[in-house]
Steps between C-alpha positions, in 0.01 A plus 500: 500500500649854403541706793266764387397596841888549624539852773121443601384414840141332560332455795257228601301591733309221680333379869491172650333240261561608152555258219826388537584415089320836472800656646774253458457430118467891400776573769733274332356645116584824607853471629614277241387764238737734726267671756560528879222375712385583841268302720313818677194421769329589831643217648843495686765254437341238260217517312322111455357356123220285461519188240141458371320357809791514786730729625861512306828612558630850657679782320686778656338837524775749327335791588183546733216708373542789757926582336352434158460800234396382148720795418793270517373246284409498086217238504224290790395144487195405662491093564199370573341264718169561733643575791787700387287803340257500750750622793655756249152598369466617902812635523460902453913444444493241272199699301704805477801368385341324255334814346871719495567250220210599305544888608863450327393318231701181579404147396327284708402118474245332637420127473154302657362634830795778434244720354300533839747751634440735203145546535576623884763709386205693262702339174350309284162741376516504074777242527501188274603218736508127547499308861447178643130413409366568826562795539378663155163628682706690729678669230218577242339643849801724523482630093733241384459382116534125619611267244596107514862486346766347601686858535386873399709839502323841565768751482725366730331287734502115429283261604455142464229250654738180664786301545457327103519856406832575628730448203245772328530752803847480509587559121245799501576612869905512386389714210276705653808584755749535264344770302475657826275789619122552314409867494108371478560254798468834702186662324289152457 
């Protein structure tokens, strides 16, 4: 893989339970096409995955939510899992640093339940987006343009609907990143 994303830094920002291959196989996407990645979340220390229907392993937390500025980073990706976006949905913290990438018009990737902390956040109104099925209501409810593909772009912000999608997300999230900030990612 060409290192098209080489001098840019991602964070991932995640809570206890997210999708572990929804942050593991991106992760590992992302640095091999050259970016740096940093585990960021409310939790201290570690931060623990879930594998489908048990808990998984534990990652290190490089940077907890309340030192983080997405002014130091180019791009965000949002794993998914249930549990995972429904603490950061709650977290005023999480919500706003979430939206500073869309006030700067930086990237941001979201994969299955990843989608969830958007709508808090006030960011997904006129939006085309995909998600994990179950949660499509909650988007349309929020003025998303829902659609059932297996990844969709709306200037900037990637989404895709589950793990089978991931070699999708991370061609078009690696793109998306590359080409770096979106003017309209601010305005839409």
């Amino acid at each position: 893989m060409s290192q098209q994303l080489n001098g840019k830094k991602v964070a991932i920002l995640v809570a206890h339970g997210f999708e572990q291959v929804e942050l593991t196989e991106p992760k590992q996407a992302l640095e091999q096409a050259g970016a740096q990645t940093q585990i960021v979340s409310p939790e201290q220390g570690q931060v623990k995955g879930w594998q489908h229907t048990e808990w998984g392993d534990q990652f290190p937390v490089d940077v907890p939510l309340n030192q983080a500025s997405a002014d130091d980073y180019d791009a965000l990706l949002l794993p998914g899992g249930v549990m995972n976006p429904d603490h950061l949905r709650r977290n005023q913290q999480a919500l706003q640093f979430v939206r500073s990438f869309f006030e700067a018009g930086k990237p941001v990737a979201a994969i299955c339940h990843g989608p969830w902390t958007l709508i808090d956040a006030g960011l997904v109104q006129g939006r085309k987006m995909t998600s994990y099925e179950s949660i499509q209501s909650d988007l349309k409810n929020a003025g998303a343009q829902w659609v059932d593909q297996e990844v969709v772009v709306d200037q900037g912000l990637v989404t895709s609907r589950k793990p089978d999608d991931i070699p999708a997300f991370n061609r078009k999230m690696i793109e998306e990143f590359a080409e770096g900030r979106h003017e309209k990612q601010r305005t839409a």
